[in-house]
Phi, psi and omega in degrees: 000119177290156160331281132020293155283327172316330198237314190277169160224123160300183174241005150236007144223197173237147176288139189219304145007147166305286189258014159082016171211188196055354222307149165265211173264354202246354134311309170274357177260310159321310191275348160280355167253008151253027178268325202269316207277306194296328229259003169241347151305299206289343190251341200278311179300293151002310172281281212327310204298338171292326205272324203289359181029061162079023163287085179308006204249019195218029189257158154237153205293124160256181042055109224225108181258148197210168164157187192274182194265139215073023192261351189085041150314305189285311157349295210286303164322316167273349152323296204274350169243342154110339178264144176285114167186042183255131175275161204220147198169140162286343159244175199320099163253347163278073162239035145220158150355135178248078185240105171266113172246143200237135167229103214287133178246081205289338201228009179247149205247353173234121151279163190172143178235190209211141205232048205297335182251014169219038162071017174242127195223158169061078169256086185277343186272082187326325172311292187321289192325279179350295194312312190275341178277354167283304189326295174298358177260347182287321197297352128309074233297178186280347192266326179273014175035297201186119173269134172292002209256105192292138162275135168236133153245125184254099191261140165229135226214120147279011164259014204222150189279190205260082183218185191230134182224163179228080173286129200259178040057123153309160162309167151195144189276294210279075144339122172247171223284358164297321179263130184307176172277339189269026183274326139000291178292316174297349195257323167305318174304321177302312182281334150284013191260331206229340180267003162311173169286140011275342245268155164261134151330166196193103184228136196250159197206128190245134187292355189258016171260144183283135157335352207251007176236024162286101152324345189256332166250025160263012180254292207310310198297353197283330178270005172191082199294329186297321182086031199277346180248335155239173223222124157263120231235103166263106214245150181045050178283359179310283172355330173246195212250145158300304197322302187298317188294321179290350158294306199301352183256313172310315179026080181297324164283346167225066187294120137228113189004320172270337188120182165200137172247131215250118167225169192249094191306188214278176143317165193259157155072029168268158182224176173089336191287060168263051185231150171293310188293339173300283167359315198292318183301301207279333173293322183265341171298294171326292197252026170280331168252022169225080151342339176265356153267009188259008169320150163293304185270042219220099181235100185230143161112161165296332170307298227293319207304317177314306203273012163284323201285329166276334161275309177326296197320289194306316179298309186313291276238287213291328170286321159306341189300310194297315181301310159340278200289311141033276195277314186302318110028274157300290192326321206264311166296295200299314174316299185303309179337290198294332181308323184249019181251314198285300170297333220037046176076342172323113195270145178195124185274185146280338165267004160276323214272335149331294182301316180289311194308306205301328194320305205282305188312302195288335184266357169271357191273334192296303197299335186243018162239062083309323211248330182261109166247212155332286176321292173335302186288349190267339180308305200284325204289341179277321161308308154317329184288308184313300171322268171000294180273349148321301206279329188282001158276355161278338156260345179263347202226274173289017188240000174297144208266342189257026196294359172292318181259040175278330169290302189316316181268002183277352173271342194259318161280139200277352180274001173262340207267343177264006173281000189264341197267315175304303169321280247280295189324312198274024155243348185274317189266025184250042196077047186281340154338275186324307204259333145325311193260034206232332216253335166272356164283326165342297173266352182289300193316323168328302170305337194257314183303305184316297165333279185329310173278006175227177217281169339317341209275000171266006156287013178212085196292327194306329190296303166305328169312280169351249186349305201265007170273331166263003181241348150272330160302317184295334193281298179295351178291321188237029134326292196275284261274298175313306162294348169267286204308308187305304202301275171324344168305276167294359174290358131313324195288344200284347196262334190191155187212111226239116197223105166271164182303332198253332167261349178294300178316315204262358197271290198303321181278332144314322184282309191290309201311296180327336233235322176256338179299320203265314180312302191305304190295328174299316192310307097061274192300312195301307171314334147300287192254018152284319188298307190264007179230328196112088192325318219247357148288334187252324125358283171297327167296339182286266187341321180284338184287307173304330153329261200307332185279348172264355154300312184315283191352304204277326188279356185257307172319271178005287187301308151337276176299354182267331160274007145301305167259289182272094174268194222270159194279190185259166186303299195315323184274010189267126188256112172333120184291126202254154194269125193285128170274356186287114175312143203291345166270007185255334223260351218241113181266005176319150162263196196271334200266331196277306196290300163342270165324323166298320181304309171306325184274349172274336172277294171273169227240102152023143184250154195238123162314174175259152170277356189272339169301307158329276189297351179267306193288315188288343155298297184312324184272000130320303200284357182251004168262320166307328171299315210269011166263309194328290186302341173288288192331295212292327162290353171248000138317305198268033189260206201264296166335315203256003160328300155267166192274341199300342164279023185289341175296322184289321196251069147310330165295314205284331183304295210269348149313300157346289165303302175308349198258357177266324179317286170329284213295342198250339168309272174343317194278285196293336201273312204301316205257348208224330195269294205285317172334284206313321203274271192338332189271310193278339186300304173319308193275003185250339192278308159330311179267311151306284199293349205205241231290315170314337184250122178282169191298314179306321157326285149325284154358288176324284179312310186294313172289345178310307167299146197289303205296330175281324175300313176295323179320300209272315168311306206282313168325296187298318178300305158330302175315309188287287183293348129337294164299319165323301188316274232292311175318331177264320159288001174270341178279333177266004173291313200295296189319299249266291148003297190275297170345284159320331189275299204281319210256308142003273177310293213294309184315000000 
């Protein structure tokens, strides 16, 4: 081999020539379709690897490096990329997969690599690369030693051929007591998980070990006993006499078929050689000066190491081609299959399908701010008003024990006639701003909850937070504003209330509905719980509640009148009681019917209830004394009283009807212009500016992906895609082979 090849690398390509000078043109065209051939194989591997899901049929080979640990392995990887970055450590610092891809850049003027599954690109400083592959190999704890779970790293470079490498976990004979016992055995496994077929061997051999105690190649033989796939690399050949190094590269006793190349590593405990060119130097000096390294079957230097691992790499690869597309093929048909049977071909990205959600999401929002307008709002707000005035006539009015004579005494006694001033003050003054506009944030959120809660959206919960988080901002924003105009609005209503004949009429047709509308819902309840206890069960427990609350009554009379009327004798006057002589029907003043009932009650024992029964009876018996005060209040709405506003003391529901109904309307007006307006308008365009344009693609992905049924769609779809680009590329590599093939076969004639 001349000398020459041996020692140099250009620094914008590698020799590819038998002897690396003299080349003719038609030579050089060869090595540029086989440059062509690897670096679009190499990209060809690259898709499969998104795609095959553990398909062996869908692999193509890489370079699989293994030897013992010091043996220069690691040397040799940095040699071959010109940089220092492989982590470094006195103990186990390889514990996971390396599968390093080199990518030759013939017109870029910077290097630099890349972390493709954890997002880091255009990395020029090889220390930072250095730094993060100790992390991730550190981020394996020392009791699991070693994952199978792979680092892909990407260098792109004009000093580096076009290749695919796998760096392993050294070999090691000693555990030491820091290391488990089975890591010997995992490091083995692992590494016969990766030196299977296709992939070619790399197997490093240190020259100053005998071969025949190299791990690396008593492993490579057991999966390739011929050697037809590896390549043998005698590292720190400085190290032997040249005769002896050059027996050990001809090597007769361990033959293998691709060969073996002899280099020379940086010295042990030295830093700084990361540059290609130091390797290069200390390489061409070395074997520059043992003429017996200049044999034709003689393969020394870094040069010589490329351009082996690249035409291997490519003939492996170019042989594997037919057997791809094939595989690729079969694969592609099956893929399209499903593709139309489960999609109908239907193409659908994540930013389509992002863009269709916020589409449904702002139009279902369109839909329910159409249907809540004014109207709408004035509705709910009387409802609220209504409920509002049950409860203050219900602390003020029904729960009073004389409400019975409240029609006859309300023009005439002044303490029913000043409740109605009291009612009015406790509905004007009880914060009705607040509790107006609190009950229309209420309900959009509510509604925006609704929206929410059903599909698509409920694969997306953050997203939905998101919605009710800016939409409650948009909300709070104008919030306090909305509550001082109503609250300044109605303030006059708090001093005084101005009732024409025509709202007075309409107050009062409010008031009965309200009045019988409460009557049907009590009725309602009472019926619900004859239904679930039993009118003739429920019966007995009233009648058993009515006992006892009329015993307590006597025994409490009882006790009253006996420490009352008659007091206790004095000590002196108390006399030992003498024994009566009075015959026994005289002495008993019980009649015969009385002594019976006592007997009974000394023979049987008091019956005892459920308590939960007990509170189902003490309700029905609330709810039927609230039906007969309702129904007295809805006949004195229709009475003669309730006529006019001059009964407004008597008709206190039609009065305070009234109000609630100025109350609205003055509600209604500001929540409409200051609250909802504002919010209908800005809500679309905060949904447009968060949810979508704000969001980066990996983002978007994410979201799309959220869903079960679009993430498989957007999978099956991206494999179809991926095996599509594969096809046309590999018939285009097997058009170019086909080419070459002809070409060679030319040349040869």
């Amino acid at each position: 081999m001349d000398l020459e090849n041996n020692g140099e690398v250009s620094s914008s390509a590698f020799p590819y020539g038998k002897n690396g000078k003299g080349s003719s043109s038609a030579l050089n065209s060869n090595q540029d379709d086989f440059m062509m051939l690897t670096k679009q194989l190499i990209e060809v591997r690259n898709i499969l690897k998104t795609v095959n899901q553990n398909c062996s049929a869908l692999q193509l080979p890489s370079i699989v490096v293994i030897g013992s640990q010091s043996s220069g392995k690691s040397s040799v990887l940095e040699a071959i990329v010109g940089h220092e970055f492989l982590p470094k450590g006195n103990n186990m610092v390889t514990r996971r997969p390396i599968e390093l891809t080199l990518v030759h850049t013939p017109n870029a003027e910077e290097e630099y690599g890349e972390f493709p599954e954890i997002g880091m690109k255009n990395m020029t400083d090889f220390t930072q690369i250095q730094r993060t592959l100790s992390e991730l190999n550190m981020s394996v704890s020392e009791s699991e030693c070693i994952s199978t779970d792979p680092i892909e790293l990407r260098i792109y470079s004009p000093n580096v051929p076009d290749l695919t490498l796998i760096d392993l976990p050294g070999y090691i004979q000693v555990i030491n007591r820091k290391q488990p016992p089975i890591l010997k055995r995992k490091i083995v496994e692992l590494c016969d998980k990766y030196i299977v077929e296709p992939n070619i061997i790399l197997a490093i051999s240190s020259a100053d070990v005998d071969l025949a105690n190299s791990e690396a190649l008593t492993h490579s033989r057991k999966v390739d006993p011929y050697g037809r796939r590896t390549i043998g690399v005698i590292t720190k050949m400085d190290l032997v006499e040249p005769e002896k190094g050059v027996d050990l590269l001809i090597n007769n006793d361990y033959p293998l078929e691709l060969g073996y190349v002899g280099m020379v590593c940086k010295p042990p405990g030295k830093s700084g050689f990361s540059r290609q060119l130091s390797l290069t130097q200390k390489s061409d000096q070395y074997f520059r000066n043992n003429p017996i390294f200049h044999q034709p079957d003689v393969q020394v230097g870094l040069s010589a190491l490329k351009k082996r691992l690249t035409t291997i790499l490519e003939e492996n690869m170019g042989q594997n081609l037919y057997g791809i597309v094939d595989a690729v093929q079969t694969e592609l048909e099956e893929v399209r299959y499903q593709y139309k049977v489960q999609y109908n071909d239907r193409h659908i990205t994540a930013e389509s399908y992002t863009a269709d959600i916020m589409d449904t999401l702002k139009h279902q929002f369109k839909e329910f701010s159409s249907k809540f307008g004014k109207a709408e709002v004035r509705e709910e707000i009387e409802n609220m008003l209504e409920e509002r005035i049950m409860d203050i006539c219900k602390d003020l009015y029904y729960e009073d024990p004389k409400v019975v004579a409240f029609p006859s005494l309300c023009l005439k006694d002044l303490v029913w006639k000043s409740k109605v001033d009291m009612s009015s003050a406790a509905l004007t003054k009880s914060g009705v701003g607040r509790a107006t506009t609190q009950l229309v944030v209420d309900i959009v959120l509510d509604e925006l909850r609704e929206i929410a809660s059903k599909e698509p959206f409920t694969y997306h919960e953050s997203t939905c937070n998101k919605i009710i988080d800016f939409s409650s901002k948009l909300l709070k924003k104008k919030f306090h504003t909305t509550v001082d105009q109503v609250e300044n609005t109605i303030k006059p209503l708090k001093f005084e209330v101005e009732c024409s004949d025509l709202e007075w009429e309409r107050g009062k047709e409010r008031a009965i509905s309200l009045v019988d509308r409460h009557i049907q819902e009590s009725q309602k309840k009472l019926q619900d719980i004859r239904s679930q206890v039993g009118r003739r069960k429920l019966r007995t427990v009233v009648k058993y509640i009515h006992h006892q609350n009329q015993r307590k009554m006597n025994n409490l009379n009882q006790a009253t009148s006996t420490s009352t009327s008659t007091p206790a004798p004095k000590k002196e006057e108390i006399k030992p009681k003498e024994e009566s002589h009075v015959p026994e029907q005289l002495s008993s003043p019980m009649d015969e019917e009385e002594e019976i009932n006592v007997l009974k009650k000394e023979v049987t024992k008091p019956r005892q209830y459920n308590p939960i029964l007990i509170e189902k009876a003490k309700e029905a018996m609330k709810l039927r004394k609230e039906i007969a005060v309702l129904k007295g209040r809805a006949a004195a709405l229709r009475s003669r009283q309730c006529t006019t506003t001059s009964g407004k003391s008597c008709c206190p529901e039609a009065f305070l009807s009234v109000i609630s109904q100025k109350l609205a309307n003055s509600a209604v007006m500001f929540i409409q212009i200051e609250l909802l307006n504002e919010f209908m308008f800005q809500f679309p365009r905060e949904v447009d500016n968060k949810l979508y344009y704000d969001l980066t693609r990996e983002e978007i992905n994410k979201f799309a992906c959220e869903n079960p049924t679009i993430r498989r769609h957007i999978e099956l779809q991206q494999r179809k895609d991926a095996l599509e680009l594969v096809m046309d590329k590999l018939v285009y590599l097997v058009r170019r082979q086909n080419e070459l093939i002809r070409r060679k076969e030319l040349n040869n004639k």
